[in-house]
C-alpha positions as CSV (number, residue, x, y, z in Angstrom):
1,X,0.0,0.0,0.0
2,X,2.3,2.3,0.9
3,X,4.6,1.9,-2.0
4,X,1.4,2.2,-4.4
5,X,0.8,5.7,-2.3
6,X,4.3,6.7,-3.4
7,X,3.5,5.9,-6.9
8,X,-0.1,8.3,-7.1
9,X,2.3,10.6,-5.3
10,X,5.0,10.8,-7.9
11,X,2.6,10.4,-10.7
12,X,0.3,13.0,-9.6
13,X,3.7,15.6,-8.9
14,X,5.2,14.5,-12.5
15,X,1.8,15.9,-14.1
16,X,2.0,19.0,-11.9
17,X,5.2,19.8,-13.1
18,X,4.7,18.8,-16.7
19,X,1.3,21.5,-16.6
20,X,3.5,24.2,-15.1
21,X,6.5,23.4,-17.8
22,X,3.8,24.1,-20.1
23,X,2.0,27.2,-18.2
24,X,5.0,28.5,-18.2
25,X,6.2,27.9,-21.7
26,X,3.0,29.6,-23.6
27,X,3.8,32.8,-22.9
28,X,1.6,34.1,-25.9
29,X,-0.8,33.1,-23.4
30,X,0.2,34.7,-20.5
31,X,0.9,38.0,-22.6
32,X,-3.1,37.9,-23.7
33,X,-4.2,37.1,-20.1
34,X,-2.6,40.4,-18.8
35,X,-3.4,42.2,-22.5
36,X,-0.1,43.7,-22.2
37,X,3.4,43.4,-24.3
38,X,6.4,43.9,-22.3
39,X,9.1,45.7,-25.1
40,X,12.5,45.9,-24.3
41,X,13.8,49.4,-25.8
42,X,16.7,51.2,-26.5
43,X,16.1,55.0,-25.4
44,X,19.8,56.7,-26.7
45,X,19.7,55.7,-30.2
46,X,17.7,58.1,-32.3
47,X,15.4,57.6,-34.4
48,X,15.0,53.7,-33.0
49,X,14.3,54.6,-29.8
50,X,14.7,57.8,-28.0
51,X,13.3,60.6,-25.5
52,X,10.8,63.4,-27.2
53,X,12.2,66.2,-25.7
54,X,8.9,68.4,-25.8
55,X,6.8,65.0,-24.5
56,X,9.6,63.4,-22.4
57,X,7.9,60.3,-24.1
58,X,10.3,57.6,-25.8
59,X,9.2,57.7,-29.6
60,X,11.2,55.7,-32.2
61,X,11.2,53.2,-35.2
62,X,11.9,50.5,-32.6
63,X,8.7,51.7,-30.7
64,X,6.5,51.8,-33.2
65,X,7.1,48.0,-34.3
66,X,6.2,47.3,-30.6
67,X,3.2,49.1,-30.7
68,X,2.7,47.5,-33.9
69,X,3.2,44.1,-32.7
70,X,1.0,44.5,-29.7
71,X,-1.9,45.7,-31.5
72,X,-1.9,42.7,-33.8
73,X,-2.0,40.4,-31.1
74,X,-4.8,42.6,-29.0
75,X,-3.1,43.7,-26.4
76,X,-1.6,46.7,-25.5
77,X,2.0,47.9,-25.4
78,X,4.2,48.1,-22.6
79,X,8.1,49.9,-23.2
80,X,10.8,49.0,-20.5
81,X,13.5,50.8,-21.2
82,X,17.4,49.0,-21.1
83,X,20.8,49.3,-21.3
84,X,22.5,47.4,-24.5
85,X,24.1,45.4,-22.0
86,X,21.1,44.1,-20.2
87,X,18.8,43.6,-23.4
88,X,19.6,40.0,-23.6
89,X,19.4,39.0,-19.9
90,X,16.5,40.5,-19.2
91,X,15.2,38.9,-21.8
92,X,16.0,35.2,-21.1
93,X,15.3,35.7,-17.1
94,X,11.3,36.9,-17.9
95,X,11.4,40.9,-17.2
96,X,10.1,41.5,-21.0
97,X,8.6,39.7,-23.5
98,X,10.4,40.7,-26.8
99,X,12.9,42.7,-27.9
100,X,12.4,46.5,-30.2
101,X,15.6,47.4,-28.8
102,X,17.8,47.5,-32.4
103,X,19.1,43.7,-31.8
104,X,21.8,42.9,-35.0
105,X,21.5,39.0,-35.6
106,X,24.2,36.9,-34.9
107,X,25.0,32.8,-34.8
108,X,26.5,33.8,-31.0
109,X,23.2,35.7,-30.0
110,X,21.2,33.4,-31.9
111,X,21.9,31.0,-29.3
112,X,21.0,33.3,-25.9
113,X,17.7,33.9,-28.0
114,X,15.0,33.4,-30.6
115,X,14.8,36.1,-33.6
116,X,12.0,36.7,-35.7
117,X,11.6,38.0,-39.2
118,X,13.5,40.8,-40.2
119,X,12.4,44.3,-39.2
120,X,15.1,46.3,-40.4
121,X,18.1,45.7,-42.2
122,X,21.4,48.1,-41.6
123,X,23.3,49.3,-44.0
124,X,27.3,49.3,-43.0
125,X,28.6,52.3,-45.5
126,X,31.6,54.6,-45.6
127,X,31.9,58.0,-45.8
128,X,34.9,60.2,-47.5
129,X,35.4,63.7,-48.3
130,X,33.1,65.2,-51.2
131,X,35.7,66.9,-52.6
132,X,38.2,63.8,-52.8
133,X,39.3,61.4,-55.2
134,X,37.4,58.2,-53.6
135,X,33.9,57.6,-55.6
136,X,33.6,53.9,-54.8
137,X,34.7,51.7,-51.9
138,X,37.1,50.4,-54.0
139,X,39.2,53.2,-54.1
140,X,40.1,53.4,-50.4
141,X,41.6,50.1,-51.1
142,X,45.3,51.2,-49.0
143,X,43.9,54.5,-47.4
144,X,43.3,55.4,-43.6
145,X,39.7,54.6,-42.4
146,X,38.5,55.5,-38.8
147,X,36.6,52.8,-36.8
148,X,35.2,52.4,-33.5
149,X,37.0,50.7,-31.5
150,X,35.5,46.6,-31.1
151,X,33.4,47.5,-33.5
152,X,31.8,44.7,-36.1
153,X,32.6,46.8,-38.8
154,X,36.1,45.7,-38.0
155,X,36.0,42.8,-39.6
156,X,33.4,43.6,-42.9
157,X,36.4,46.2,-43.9
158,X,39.1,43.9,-43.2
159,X,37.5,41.2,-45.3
160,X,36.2,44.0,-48.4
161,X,39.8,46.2,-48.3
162,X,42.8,43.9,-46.5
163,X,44.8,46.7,-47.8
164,X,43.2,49.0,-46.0
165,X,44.9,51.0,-42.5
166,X,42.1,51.1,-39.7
167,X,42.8,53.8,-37.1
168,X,40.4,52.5,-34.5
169,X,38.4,55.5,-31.7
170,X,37.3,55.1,-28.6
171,X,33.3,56.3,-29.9
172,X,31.7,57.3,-33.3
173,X,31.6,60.7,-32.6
174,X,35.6,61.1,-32.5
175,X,35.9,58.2,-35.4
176,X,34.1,61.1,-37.7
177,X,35.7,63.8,-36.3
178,X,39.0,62.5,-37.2
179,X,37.2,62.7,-41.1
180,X,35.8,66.1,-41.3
181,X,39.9,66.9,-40.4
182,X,41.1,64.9,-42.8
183,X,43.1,62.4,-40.6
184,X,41.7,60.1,-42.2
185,X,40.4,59.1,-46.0
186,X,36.9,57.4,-44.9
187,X,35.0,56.5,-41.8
188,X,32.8,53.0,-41.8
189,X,29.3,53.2,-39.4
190,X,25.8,52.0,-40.0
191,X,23.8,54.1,-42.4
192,X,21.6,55.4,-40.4
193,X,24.1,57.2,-37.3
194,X,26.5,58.2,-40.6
195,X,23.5,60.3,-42.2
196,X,22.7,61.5,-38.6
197,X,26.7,62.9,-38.4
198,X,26.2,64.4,-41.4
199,X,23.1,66.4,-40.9
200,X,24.9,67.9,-37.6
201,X,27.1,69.3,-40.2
202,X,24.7,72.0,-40.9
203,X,25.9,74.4,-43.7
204,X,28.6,71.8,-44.1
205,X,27.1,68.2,-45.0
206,X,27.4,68.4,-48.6
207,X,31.6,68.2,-47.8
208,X,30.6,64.4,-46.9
209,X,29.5,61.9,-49.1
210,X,28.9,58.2,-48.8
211,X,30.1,56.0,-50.6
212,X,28.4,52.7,-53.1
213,X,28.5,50.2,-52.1
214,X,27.4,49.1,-48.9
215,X,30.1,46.9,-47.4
216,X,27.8,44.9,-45.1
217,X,24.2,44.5,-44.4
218,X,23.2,43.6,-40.5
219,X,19.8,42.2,-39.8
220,X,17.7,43.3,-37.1
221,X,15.4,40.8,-35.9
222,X,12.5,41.0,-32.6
223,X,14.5,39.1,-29.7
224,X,12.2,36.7,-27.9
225,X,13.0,34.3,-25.4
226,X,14.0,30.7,-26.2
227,X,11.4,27.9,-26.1
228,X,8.3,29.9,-26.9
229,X,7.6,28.7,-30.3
230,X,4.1,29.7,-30.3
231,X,4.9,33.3,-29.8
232,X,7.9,33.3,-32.3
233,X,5.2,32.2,-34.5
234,X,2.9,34.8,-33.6
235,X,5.3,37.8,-33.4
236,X,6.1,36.7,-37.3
237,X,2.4,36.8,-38.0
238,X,2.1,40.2,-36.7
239,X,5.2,41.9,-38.9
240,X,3.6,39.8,-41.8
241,X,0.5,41.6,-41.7
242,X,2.3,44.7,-41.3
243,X,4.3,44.6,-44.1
244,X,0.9,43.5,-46.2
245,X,-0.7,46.2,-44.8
246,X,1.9,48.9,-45.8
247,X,2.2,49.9,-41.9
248,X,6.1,48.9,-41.8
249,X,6.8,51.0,-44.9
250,X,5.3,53.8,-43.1
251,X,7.4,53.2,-40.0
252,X,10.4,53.4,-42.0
253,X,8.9,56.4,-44.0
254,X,8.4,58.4,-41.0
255,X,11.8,58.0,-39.2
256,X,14.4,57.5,-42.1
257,X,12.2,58.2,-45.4
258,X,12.6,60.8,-48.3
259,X,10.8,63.0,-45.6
260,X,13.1,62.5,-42.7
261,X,16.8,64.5,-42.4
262,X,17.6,60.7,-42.9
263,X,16.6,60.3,-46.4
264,X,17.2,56.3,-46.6
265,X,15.4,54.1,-48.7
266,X,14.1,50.7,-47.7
267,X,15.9,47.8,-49.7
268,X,14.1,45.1,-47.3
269,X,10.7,43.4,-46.6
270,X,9.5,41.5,-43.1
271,X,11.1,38.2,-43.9
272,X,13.3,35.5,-42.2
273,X,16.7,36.0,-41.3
274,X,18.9,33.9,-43.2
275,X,22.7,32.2,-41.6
């Protein structure tokens, strides 16, 4: 008797755990039950995600995806802001739900966490003096290019132009700087912070020009914690019908369109991110 009581006892346990794995693993579920989604979001990196400064409110591409996202699931949007540094662990130990907080895919991260379509793809250019000799990336091929230091465009230039001297800065602000003096011949940075440099030149940003082509693309995908298949599914759903619907072109329109002082076109569509 007693060891058939130990049995019912361990079967009835196993279940209990088994229906909290689950419970706990639907968190699509959970996220409708409370009608709210938890985004992660950068709040220093104009325009993705930063501070209105009439509003105070945080405004962005990166928050308008989440409000997006959270509307095509019925629920309503929540933003937590983060540090770079904590985006991924707060993601894997529960504090958010996903991710608008201008995550670049790669195998390494792919591991910590799950990454759904693409939402926006980053263009890695470089920029030279206007009024120089250099009209393709090509022709740096053996000239000085400022870098951040530890940055992934390290490697992209290393790969495109061995020949190439990198003189590596501590941030992107001095990297450029050292351009617009002419200590060096080009400077390599995402699309969009480039075109933001430029337009601080005022009077001055036509002495800048970027160069064709791009020497690396970086995929931005939604972070979302591993095991939750149902709402990696779901989150894909939701940029689907956006795209279908014309509201990501919008997005992008608004913050880095032919209207915007960014004046980028968009070369992508809401689709998975390939290895």
């Amino acid at each position: 008797m007693k060891r058939l009581i130990a049995c019912i006892g361990a079967a009835v346990l196993g279940v209990s755990f088994i229906g909290t794995s689950i419970a706990h693993a639907d968190q699509l579920a959970d996220i409708k039950k409370r009608r709210t989604l938890v985004c992660g979001i950068v709040s220093n990196n104009p325009p993705f995600g930063f501070q209105n400064p009439d509003s105070r409110e945080i405004v962005g591409y990166d928050v308008d995806f989440c409000k997006g996202v959270a509307k095509q699931l019925g629920v309503e949007p929540e933003l937590k802001v983060l540090s770079l540094d904590a985006r991924i662990p707060e993601l894997t130990q529960g504090r958010i739900d996903i991710l608008t907080a201008s995550l670049t895919y790669n195998p390494q991260r792919a591991q910590q966490v799950d990454f759904s379509h693409i939402y926006f793809v980053s263009n890695e250019v470089i920029a030279t003096s206007a009024s120089g000799p250099y009209r393709t990336v090509n022709d740096l091929a053996g000239k000085r290019i400022s870098t951040v230091k530890g940055s992934s465009d390290i490697p992209a230039v290393q790969q495109l132009l061995p020949t190439a001297q990198l003189v590596s800065y501590d941030d992107p602000p001095s990297a450029f700087m050292a351009l617009t003096q002419r200590k060096v011949d080009g400077y390599v940075m995402s699309e969009s912070i480039m075109r933001r440099f430029i337009e601080r030149l005022g009077p001055n940003a036509k002495t800048i020009a970027i160069l064709s082509p791009p020497i690396a693309r970086q995929y931005w995908g939604l972070g979302i914690k591993k095991g939750e298949p149902t709402l990696v599914a779901a989150v894909n759903q939701a940029l689907g019908a956006m795209e279908s619907s014309g509201q990501s072109q919008q997005i992008f329109d608004k913050w880095l369109g032919a209207a915007s002082s960014y004046k980028m076109k968009r070369d992508f569509t809401a689709a998975p991110i390939q290895d």
